[in-house]
mmCIF file of the N, C-alpha and C atoms, coordinates in Angstrom:
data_MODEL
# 
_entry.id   MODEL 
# 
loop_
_atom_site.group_PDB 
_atom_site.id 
_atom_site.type_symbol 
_atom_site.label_atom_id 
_atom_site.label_alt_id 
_atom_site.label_comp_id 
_atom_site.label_asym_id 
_atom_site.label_entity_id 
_atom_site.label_seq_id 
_atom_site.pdbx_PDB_ins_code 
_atom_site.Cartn_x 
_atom_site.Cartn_y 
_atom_site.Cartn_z 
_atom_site.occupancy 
_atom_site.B_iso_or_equiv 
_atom_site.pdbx_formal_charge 
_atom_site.auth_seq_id 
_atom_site.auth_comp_id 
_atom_site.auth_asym_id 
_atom_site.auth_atom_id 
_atom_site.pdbx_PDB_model_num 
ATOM 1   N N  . UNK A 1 1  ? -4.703  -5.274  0.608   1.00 0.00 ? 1  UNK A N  1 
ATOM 2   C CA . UNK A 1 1  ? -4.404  -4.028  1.279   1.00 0.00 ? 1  UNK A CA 1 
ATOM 3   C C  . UNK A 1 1  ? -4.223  -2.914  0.261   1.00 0.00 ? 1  UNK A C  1 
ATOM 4   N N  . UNK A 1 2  ? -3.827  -2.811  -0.535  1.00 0.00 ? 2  UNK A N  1 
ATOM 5   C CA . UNK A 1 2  ? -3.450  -1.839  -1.796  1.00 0.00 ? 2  UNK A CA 1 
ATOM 6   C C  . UNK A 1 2  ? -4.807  -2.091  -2.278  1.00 0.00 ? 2  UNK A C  1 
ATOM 7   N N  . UNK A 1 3  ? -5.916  -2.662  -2.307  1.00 0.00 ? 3  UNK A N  1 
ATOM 8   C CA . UNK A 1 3  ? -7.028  -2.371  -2.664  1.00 0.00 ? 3  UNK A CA 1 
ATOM 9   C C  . UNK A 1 3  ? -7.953  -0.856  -2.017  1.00 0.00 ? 3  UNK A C  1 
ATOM 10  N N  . UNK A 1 4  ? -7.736  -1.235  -0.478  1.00 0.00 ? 4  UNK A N  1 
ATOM 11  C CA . UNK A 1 4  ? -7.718  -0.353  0.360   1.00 0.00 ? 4  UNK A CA 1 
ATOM 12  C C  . UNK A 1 4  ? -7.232  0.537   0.048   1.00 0.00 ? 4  UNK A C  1 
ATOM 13  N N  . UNK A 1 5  ? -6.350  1.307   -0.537  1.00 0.00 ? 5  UNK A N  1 
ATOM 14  C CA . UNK A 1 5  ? -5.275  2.021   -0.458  1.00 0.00 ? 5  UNK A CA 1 
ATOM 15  C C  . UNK A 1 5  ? -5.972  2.861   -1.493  1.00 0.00 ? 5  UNK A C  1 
ATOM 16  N N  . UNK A 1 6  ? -6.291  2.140   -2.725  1.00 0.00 ? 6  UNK A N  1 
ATOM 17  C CA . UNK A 1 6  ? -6.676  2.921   -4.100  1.00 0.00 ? 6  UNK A CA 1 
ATOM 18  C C  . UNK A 1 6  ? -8.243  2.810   -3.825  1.00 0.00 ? 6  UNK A C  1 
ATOM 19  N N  . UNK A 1 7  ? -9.262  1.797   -3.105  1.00 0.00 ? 7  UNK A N  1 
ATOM 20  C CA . UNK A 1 7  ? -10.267 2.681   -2.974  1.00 0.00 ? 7  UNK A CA 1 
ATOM 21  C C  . UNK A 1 7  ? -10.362 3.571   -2.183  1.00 0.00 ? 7  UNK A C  1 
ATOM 22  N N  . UNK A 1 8  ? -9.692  4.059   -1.303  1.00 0.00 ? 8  UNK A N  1 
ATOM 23  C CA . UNK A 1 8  ? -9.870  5.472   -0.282  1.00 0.00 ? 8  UNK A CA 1 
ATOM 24  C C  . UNK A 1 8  ? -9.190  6.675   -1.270  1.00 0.00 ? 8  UNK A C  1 
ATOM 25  N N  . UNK A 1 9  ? -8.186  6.614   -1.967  1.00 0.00 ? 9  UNK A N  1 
ATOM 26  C CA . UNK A 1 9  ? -8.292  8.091   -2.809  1.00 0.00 ? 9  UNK A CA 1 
ATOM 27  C C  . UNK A 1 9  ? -7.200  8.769   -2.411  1.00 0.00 ? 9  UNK A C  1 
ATOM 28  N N  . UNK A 1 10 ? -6.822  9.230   -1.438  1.00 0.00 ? 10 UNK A N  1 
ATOM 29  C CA . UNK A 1 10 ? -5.847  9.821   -1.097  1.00 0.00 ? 10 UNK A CA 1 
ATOM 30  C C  . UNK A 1 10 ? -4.680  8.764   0.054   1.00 0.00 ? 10 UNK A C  1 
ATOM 31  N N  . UNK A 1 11 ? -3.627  9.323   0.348   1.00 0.00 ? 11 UNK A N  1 
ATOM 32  C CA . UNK A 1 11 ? -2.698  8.988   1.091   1.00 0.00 ? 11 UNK A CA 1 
ATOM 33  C C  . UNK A 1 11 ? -3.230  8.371   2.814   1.00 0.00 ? 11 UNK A C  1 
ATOM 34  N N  . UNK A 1 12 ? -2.903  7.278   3.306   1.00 0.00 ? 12 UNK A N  1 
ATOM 35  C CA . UNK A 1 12 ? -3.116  6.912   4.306   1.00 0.00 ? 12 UNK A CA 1 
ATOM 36  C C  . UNK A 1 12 ? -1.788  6.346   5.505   1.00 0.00 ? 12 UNK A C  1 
ATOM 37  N N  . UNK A 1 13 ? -2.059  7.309   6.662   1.00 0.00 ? 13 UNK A N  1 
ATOM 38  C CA . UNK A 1 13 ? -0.858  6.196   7.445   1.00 0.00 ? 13 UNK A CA 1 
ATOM 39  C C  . UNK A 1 13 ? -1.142  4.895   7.672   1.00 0.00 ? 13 UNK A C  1 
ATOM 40  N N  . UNK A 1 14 ? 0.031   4.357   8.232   1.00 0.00 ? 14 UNK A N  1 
ATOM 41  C CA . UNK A 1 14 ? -0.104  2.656   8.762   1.00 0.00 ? 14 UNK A CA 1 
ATOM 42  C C  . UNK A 1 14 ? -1.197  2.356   9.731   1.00 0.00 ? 14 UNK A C  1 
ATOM 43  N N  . UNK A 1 15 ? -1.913  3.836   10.704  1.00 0.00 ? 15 UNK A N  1 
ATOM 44  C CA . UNK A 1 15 ? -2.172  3.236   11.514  1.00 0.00 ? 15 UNK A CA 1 
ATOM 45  C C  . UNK A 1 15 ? -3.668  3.622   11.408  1.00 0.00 ? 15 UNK A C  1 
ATOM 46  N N  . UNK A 1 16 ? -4.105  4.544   10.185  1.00 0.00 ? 16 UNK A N  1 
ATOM 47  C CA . UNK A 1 16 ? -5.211  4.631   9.641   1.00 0.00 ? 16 UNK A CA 1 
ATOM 48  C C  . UNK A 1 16 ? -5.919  3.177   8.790   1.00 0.00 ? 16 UNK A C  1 
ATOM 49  N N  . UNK A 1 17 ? -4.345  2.382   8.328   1.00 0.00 ? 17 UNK A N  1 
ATOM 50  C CA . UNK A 1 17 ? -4.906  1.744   7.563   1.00 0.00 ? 17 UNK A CA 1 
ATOM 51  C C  . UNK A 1 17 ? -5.387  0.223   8.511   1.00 0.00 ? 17 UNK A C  1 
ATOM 52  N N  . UNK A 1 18 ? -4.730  0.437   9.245   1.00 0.00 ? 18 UNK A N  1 
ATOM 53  C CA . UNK A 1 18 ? -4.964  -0.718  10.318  1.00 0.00 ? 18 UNK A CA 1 
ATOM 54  C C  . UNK A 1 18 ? -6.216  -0.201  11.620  1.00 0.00 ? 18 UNK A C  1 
ATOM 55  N N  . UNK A 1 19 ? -6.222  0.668   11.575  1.00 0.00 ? 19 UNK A N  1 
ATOM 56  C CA . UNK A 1 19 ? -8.277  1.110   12.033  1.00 0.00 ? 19 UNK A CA 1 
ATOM 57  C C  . UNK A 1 19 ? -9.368  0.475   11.126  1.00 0.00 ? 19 UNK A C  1 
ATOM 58  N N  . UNK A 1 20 ? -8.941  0.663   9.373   1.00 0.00 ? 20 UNK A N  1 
ATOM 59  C CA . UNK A 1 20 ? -9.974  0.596   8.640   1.00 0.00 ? 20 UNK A CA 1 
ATOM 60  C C  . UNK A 1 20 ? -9.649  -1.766  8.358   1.00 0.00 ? 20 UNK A C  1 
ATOM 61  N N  . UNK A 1 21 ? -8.736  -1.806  8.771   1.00 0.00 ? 21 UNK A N  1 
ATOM 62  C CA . UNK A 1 21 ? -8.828  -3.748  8.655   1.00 0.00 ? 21 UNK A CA 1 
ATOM 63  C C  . UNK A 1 21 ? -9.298  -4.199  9.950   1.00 0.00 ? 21 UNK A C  1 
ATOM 64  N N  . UNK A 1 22 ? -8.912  -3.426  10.809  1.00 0.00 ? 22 UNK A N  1 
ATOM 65  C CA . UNK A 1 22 ? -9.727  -3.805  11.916  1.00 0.00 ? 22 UNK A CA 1 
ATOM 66  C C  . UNK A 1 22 ? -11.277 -3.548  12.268  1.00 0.00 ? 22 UNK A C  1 
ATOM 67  N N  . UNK A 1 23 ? -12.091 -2.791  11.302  1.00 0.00 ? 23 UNK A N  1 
ATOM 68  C CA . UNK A 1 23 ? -13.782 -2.866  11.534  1.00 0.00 ? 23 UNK A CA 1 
ATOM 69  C C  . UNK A 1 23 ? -13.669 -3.489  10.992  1.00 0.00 ? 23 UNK A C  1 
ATOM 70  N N  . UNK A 1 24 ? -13.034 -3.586  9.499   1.00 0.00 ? 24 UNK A N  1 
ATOM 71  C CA . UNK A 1 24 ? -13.436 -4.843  8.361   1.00 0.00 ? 24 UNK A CA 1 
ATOM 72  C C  . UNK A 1 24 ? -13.420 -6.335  8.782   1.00 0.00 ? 24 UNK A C  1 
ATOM 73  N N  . UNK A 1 25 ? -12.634 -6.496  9.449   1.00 0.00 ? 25 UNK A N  1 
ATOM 74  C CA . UNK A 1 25 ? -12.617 -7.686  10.101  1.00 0.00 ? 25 UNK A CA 1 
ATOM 75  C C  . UNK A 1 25 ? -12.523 -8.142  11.448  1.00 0.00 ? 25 UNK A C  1 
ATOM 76  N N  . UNK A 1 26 ? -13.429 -7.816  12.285  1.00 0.00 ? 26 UNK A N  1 
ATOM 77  C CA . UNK A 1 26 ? -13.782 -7.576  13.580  1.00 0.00 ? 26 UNK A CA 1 
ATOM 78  C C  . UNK A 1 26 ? -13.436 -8.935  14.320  1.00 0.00 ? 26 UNK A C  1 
ATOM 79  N N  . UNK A 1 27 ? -12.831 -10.201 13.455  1.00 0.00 ? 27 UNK A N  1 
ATOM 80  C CA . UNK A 1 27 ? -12.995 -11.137 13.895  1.00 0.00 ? 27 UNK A CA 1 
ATOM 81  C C  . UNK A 1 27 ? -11.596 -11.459 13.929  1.00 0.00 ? 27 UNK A C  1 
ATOM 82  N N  . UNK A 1 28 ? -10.717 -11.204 13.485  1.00 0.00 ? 28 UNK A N  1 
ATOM 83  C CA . UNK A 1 28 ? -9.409  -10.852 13.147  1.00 0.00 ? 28 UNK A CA 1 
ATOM 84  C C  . UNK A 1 28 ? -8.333  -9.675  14.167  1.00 0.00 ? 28 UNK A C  1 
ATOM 85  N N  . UNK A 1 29 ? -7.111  -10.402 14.760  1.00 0.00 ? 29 UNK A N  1 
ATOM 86  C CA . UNK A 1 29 ? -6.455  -9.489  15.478  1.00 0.00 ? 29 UNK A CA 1 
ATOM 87  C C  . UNK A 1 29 ? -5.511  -8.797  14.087  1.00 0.00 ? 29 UNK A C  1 
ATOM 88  N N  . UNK A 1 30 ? -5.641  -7.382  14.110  1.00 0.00 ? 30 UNK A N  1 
ATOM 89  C CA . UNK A 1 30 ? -4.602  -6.865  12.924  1.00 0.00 ? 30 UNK A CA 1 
ATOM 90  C C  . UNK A 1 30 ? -3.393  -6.010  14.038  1.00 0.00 ? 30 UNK A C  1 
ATOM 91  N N  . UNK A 1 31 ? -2.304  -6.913  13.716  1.00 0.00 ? 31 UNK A N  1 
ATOM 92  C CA . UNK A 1 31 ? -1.447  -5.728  14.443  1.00 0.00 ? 31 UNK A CA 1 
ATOM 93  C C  . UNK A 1 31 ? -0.872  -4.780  13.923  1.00 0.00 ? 31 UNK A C  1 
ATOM 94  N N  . UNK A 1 32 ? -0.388  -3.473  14.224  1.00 0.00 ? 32 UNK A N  1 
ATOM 95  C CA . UNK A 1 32 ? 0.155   -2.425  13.406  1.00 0.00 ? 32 UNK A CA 1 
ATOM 96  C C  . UNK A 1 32 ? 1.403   -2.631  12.777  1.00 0.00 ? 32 UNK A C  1 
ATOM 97  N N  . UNK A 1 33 ? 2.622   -3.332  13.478  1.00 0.00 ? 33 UNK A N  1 
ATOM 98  C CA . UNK A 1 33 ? 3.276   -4.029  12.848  1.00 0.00 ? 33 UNK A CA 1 
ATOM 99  C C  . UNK A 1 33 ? 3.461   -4.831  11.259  1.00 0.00 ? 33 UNK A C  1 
ATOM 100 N N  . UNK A 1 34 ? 2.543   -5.658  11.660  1.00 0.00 ? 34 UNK A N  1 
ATOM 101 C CA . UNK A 1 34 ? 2.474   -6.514  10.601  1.00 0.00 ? 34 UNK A CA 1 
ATOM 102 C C  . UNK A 1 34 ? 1.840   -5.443  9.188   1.00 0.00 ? 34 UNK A C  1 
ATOM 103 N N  . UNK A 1 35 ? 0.909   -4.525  9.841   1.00 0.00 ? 35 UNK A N  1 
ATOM 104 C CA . UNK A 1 35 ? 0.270   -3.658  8.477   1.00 0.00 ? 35 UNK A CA 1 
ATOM 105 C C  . UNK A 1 35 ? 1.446   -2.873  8.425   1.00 0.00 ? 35 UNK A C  1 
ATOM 106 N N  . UNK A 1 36 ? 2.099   -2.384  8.948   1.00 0.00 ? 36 UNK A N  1 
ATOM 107 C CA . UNK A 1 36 ? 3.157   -1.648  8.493   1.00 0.00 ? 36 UNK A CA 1 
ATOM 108 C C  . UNK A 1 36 ? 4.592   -2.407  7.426   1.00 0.00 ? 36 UNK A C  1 
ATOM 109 N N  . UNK A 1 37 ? 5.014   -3.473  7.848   1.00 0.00 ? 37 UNK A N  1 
ATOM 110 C CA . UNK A 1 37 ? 5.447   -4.142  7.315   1.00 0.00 ? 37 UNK A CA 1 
ATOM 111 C C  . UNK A 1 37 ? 5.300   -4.768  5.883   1.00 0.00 ? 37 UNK A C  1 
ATOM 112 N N  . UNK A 1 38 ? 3.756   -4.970  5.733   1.00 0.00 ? 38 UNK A N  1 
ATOM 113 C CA . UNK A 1 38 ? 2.901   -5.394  4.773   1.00 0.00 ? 38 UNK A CA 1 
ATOM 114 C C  . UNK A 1 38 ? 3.146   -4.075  3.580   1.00 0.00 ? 38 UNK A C  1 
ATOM 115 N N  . UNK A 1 39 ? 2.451   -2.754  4.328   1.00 0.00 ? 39 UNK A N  1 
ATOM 116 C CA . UNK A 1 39 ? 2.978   -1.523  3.600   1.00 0.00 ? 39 UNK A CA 1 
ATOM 117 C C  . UNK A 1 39 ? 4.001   -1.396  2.476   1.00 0.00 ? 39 UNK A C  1 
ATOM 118 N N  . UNK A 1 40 ? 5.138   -1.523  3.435   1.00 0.00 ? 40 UNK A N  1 
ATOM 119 C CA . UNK A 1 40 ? 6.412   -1.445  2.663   1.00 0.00 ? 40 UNK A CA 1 
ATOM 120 C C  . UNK A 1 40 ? 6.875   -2.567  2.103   1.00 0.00 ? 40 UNK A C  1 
ATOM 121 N N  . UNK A 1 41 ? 6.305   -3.311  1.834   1.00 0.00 ? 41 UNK A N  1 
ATOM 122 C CA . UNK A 1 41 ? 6.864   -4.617  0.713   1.00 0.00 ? 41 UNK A CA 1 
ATOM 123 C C  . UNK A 1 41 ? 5.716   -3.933  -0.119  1.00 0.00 ? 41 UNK A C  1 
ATOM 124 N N  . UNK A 1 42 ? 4.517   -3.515  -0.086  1.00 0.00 ? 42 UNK A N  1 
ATOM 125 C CA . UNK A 1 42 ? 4.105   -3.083  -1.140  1.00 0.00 ? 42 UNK A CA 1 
ATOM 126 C C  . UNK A 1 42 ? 4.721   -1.756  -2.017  1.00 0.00 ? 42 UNK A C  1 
ATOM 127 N N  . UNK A 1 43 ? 5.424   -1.188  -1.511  1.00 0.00 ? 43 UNK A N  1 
ATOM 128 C CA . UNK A 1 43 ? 6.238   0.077   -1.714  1.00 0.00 ? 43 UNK A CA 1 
ATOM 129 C C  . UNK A 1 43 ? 7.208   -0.463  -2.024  1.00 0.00 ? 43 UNK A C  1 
ATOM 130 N N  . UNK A 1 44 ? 8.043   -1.620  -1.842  1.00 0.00 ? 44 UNK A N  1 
ATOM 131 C CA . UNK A 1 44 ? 9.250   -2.293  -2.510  1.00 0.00 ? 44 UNK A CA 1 
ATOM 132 C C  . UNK A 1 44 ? 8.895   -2.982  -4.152  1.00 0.00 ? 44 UNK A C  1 
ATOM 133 N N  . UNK A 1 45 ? 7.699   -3.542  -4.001  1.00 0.00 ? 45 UNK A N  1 
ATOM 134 C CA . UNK A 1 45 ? 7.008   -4.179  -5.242  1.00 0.00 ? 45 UNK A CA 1 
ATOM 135 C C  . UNK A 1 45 ? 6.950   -3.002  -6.151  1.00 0.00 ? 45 UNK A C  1 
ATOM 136 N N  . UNK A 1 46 ? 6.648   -1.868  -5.637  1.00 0.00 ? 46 UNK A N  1 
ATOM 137 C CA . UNK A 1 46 ? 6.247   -0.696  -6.643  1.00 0.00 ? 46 UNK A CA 1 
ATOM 138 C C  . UNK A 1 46 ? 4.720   -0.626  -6.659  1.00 0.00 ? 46 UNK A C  1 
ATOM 139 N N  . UNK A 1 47 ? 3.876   -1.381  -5.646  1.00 0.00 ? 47 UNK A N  1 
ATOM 140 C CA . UNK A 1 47 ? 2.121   -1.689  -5.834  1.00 0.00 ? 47 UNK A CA 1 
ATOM 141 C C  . UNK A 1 47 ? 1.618   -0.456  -5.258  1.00 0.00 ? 47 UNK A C  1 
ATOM 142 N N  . UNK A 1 48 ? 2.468   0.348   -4.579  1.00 0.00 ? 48 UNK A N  1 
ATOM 143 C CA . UNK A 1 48 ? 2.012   1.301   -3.607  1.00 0.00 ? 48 UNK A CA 1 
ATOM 144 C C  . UNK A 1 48 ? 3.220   2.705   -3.187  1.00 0.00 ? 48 UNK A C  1 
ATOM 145 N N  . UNK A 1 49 ? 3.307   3.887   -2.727  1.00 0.00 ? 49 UNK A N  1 
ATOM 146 C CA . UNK A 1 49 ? 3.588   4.948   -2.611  1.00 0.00 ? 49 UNK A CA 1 
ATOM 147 C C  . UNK A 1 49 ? 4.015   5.376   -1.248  1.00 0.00 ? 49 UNK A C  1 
ATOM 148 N N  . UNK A 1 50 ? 4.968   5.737   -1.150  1.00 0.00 ? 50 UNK A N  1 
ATOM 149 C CA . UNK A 1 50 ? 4.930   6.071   0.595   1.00 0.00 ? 50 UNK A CA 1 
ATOM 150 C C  . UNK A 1 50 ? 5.577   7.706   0.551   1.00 0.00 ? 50 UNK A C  1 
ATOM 151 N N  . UNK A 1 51 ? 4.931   8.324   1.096   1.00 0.00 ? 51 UNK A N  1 
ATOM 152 C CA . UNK A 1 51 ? 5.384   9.711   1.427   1.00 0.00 ? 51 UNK A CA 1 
ATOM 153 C C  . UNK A 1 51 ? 5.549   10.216  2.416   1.00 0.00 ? 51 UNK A C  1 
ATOM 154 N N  . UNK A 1 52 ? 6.317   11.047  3.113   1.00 0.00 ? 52 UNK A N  1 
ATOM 155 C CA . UNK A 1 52 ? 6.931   11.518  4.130   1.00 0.00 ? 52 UNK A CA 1 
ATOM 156 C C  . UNK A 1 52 ? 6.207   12.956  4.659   1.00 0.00 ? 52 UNK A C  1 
ATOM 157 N N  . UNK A 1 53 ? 5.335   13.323  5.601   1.00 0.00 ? 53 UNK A N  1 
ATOM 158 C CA . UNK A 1 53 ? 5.321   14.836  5.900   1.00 0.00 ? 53 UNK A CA 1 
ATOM 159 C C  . UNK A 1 53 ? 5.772   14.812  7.277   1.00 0.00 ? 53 UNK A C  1 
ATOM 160 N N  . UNK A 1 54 ? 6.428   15.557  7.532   1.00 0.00 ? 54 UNK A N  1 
ATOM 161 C CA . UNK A 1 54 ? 7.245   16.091  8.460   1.00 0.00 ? 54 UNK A CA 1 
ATOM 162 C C  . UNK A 1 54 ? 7.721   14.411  9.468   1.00 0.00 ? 54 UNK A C  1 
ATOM 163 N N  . UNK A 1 55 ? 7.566   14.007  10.525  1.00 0.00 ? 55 UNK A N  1 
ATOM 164 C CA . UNK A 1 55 ? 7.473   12.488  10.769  1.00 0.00 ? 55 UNK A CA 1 
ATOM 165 C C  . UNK A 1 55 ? 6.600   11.761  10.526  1.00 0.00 ? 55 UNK A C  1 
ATOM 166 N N  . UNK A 1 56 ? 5.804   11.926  9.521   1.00 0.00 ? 56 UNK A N  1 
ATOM 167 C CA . UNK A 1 56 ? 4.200   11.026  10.095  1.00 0.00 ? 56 UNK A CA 1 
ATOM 168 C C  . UNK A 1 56 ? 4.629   10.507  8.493   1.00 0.00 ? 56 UNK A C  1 
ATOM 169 N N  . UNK A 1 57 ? 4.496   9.198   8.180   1.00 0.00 ? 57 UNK A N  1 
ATOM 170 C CA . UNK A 1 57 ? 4.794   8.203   6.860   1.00 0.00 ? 57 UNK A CA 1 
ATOM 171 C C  . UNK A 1 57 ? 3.210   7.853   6.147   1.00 0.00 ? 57 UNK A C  1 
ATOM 172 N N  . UNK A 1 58 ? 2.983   8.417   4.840   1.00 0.00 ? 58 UNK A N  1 
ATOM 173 C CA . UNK A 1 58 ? 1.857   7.726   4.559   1.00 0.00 ? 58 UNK A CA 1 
ATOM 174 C C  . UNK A 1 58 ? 2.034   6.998   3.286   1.00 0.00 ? 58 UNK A C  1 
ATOM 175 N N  . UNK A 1 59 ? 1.075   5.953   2.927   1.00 0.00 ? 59 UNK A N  1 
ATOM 176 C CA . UNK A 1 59 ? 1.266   5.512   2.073   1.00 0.00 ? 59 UNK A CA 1 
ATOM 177 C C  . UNK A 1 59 ? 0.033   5.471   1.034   1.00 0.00 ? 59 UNK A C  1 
ATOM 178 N N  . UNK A 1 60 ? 0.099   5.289   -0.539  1.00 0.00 ? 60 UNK A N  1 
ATOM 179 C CA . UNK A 1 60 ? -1.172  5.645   -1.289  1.00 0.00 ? 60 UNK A CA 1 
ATOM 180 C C  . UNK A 1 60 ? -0.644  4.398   -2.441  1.00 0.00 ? 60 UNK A C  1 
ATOM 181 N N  . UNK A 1 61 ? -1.703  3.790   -2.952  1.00 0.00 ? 61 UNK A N  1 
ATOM 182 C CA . UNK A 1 61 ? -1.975  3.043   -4.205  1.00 0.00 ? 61 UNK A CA 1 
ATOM 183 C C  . UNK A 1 61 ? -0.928  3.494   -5.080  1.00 0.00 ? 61 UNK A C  1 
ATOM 184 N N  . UNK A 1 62 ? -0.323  2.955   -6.200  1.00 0.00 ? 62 UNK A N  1 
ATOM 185 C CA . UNK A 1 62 ? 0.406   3.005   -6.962  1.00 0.00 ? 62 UNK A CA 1 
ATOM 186 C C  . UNK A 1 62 ? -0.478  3.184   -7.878  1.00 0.00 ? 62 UNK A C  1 
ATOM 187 N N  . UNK A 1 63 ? -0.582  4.289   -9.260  1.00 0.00 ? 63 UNK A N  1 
ATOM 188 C CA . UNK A 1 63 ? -1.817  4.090   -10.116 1.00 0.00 ? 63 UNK A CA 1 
ATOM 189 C C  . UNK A 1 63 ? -1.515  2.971   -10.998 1.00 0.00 ? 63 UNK A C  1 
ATOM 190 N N  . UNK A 1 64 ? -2.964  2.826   -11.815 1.00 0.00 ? 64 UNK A N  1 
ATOM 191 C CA . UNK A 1 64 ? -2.925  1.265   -12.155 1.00 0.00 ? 64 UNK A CA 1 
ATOM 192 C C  . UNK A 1 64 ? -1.927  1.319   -13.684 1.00 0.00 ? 64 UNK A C  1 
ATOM 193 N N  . UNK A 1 65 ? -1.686  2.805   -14.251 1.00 0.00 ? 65 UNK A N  1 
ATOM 194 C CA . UNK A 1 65 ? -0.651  3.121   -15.485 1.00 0.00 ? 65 UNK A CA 1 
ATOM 195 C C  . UNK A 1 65 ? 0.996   2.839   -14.940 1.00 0.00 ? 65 UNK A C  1 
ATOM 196 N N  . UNK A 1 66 ? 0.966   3.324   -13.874 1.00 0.00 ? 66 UNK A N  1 
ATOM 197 C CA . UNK A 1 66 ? 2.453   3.376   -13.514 1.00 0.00 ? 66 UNK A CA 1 
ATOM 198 C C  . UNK A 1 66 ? 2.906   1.238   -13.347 1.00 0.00 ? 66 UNK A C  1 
ATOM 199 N N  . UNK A 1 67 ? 1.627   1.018   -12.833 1.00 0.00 ? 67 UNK A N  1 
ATOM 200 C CA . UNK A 1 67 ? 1.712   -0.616  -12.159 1.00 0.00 ? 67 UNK A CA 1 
ATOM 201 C C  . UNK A 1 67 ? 1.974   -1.260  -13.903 1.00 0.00 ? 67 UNK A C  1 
ATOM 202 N N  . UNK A 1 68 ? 1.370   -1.097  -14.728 1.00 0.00 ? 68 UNK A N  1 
ATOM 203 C CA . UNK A 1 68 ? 1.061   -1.886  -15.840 1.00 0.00 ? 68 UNK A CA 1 
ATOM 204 C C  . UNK A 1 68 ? 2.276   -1.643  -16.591 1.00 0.00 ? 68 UNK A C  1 
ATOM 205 N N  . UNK A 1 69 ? 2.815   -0.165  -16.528 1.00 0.00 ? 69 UNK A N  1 
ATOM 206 C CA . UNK A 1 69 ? 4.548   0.158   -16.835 1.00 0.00 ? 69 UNK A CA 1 
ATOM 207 C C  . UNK A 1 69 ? 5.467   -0.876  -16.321 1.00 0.00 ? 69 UNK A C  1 
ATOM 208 N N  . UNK A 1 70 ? 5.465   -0.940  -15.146 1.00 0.00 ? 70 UNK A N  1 
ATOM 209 C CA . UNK A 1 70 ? 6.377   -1.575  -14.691 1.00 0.00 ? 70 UNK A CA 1 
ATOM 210 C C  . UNK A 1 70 ? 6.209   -3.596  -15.255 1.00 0.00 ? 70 UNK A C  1 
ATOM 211 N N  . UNK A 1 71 ? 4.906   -3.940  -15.307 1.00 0.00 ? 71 UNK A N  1 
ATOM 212 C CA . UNK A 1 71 ? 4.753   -4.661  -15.620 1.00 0.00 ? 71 UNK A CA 1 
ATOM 213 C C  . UNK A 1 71 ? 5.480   -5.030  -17.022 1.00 0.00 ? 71 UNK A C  1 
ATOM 214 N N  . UNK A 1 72 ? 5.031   -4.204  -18.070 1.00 0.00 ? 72 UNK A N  1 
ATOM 215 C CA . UNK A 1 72 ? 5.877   -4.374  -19.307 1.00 0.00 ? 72 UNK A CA 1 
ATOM 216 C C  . UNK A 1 72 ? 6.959   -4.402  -19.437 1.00 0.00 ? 72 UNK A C  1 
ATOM 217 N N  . UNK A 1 73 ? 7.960   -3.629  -18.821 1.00 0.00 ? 73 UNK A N  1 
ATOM 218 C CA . UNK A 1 73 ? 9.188   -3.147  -19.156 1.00 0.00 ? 73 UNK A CA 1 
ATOM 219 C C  . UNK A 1 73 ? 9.725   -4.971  -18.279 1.00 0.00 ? 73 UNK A C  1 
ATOM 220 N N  . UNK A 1 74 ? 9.226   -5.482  -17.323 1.00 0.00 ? 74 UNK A N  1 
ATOM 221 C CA . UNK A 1 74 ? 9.529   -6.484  -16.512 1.00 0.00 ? 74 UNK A CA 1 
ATOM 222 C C  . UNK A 1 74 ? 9.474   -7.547  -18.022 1.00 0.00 ? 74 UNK A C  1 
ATOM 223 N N  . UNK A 1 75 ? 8.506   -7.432  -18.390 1.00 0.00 ? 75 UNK A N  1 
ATOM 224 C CA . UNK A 1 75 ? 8.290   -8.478  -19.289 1.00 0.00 ? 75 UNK A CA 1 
ATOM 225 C C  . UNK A 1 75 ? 9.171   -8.275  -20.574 1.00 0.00 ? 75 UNK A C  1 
ATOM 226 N N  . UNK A 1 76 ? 9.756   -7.025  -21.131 1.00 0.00 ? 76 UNK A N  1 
ATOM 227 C CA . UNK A 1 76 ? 10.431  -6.974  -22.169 1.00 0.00 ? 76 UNK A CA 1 
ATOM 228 C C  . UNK A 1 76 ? 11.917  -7.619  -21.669 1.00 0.00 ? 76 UNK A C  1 
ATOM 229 N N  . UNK A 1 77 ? 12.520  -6.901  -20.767 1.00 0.00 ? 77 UNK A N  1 
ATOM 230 C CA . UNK A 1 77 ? 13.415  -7.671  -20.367 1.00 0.00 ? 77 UNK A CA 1 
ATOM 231 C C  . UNK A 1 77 ? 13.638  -8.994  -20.141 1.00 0.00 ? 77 UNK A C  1 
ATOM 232 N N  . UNK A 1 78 ? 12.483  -9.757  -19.720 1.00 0.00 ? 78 UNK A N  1 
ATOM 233 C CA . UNK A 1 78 ? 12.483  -11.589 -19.721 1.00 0.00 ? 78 UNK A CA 1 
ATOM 234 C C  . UNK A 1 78 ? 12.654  -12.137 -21.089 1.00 0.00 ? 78 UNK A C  1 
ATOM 235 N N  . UNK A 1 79 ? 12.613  -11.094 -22.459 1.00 0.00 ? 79 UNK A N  1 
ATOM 236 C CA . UNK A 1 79 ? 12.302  -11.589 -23.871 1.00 0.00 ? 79 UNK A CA 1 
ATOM 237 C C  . UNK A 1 79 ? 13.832  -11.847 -24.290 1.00 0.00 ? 79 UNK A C  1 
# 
């Protein structure tokens, strides 16, 4: 899903992103729920971005510098 996220480019809601898994996988029930849910554990991981305009929640890719930061600093601390 965060693949999704960083190949589309800009910010996406939950329920944009669950239109675009549902052509992708036509064979597959995607509920909005579950993509929403999915969302925000990626936004808890730090894999992904969530922003607020007025009520509507979107969420965008985490870039791959900020991801690889977090990665290190994770790993200096385990030393």
């Amino acid at each position: 899903m965060s693949n999704d996220l960083a190949q589309h480019g800009e910010p996406r809601s939950a329920a944009e992103v669950t239109a675009a898994l549902s052509k992708a996988l036509p064979e597959r029930e995607i509920k909005p729920t579950v993509v929403r849910g999915t969302l925000e554990s990626l936004v808890a991981k730090g894999q992904a971005h969530r922003t607020k305009q007025k009520k509507s929640v979107f969420y965008s890719a985490a870039t791959t510098d900020a991801a690889a930061d977090a990665g290190e600093s994770g790993e200096a601390r385990a030393s």
